[in-house]
N, C-alpha and C positions, 0 to 999 in steps of 0.2 A: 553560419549556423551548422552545427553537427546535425547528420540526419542519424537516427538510431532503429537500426535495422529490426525486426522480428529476431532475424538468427543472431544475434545478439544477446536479447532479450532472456531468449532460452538459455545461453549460455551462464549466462549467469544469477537465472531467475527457476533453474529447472525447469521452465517450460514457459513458451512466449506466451500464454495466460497467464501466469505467477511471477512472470518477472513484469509483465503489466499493471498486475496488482499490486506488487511490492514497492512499484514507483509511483503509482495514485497513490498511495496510502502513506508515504513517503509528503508527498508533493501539498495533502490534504496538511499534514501535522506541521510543514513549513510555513503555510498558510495560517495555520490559526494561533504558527508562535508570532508569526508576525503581524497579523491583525491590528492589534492595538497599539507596536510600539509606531517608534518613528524609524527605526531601521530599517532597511531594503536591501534585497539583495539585488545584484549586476543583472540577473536572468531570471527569467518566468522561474516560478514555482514547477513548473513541469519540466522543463526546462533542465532545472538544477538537478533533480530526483534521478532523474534520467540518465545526466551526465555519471553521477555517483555511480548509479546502480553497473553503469558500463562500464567505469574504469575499478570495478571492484570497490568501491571506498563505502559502502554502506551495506551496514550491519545488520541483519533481520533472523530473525527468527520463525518457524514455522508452526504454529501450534494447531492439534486437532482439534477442533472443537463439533466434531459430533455430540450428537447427542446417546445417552448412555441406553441400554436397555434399559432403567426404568420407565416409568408414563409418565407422562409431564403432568404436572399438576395445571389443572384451568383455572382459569379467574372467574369464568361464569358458573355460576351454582349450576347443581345437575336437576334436569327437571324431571321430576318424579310424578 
């Protein structure tokens, strides 16, 4: 078994937080394609994500998703 180092991580995640992330989230969508069938992969789900994410072979994109200056709108009435 490969061990996948932190400096790794970074290297190909921009930062060992986000290349974390990118292979959870990776590792999550591997999972829930294979849920239901009967196919399996050779290696864990994390496992797999991981490998990719280290030998460059997976694709991701980074999108901002703050929130904008307006106010969020509430679901709870305002109490007046």
């Amino acid at each position: 078994m490969k061990l996948h180092t932190p400096k790794e991580m970074a290297e190909k995640g921009g930062s060992k937080y986000q290349g974390c992330v990118i292979a959870a989230k990776y590792a999550r969508k591997l999972h829930n394609q294979y849920r239901d069938s009967t196919q399996f992969l050779d290696k864990k789900f994390t496992t797999e994500s991981l490998d990719k994410l280290s030998e460059g072979n997976l694709n991701y994109e980074i999108v901002d998703r703050r929130m904008s200056k307006k106010k969020a709108k509430s679901i709870f009435p305002d109490k007046a």
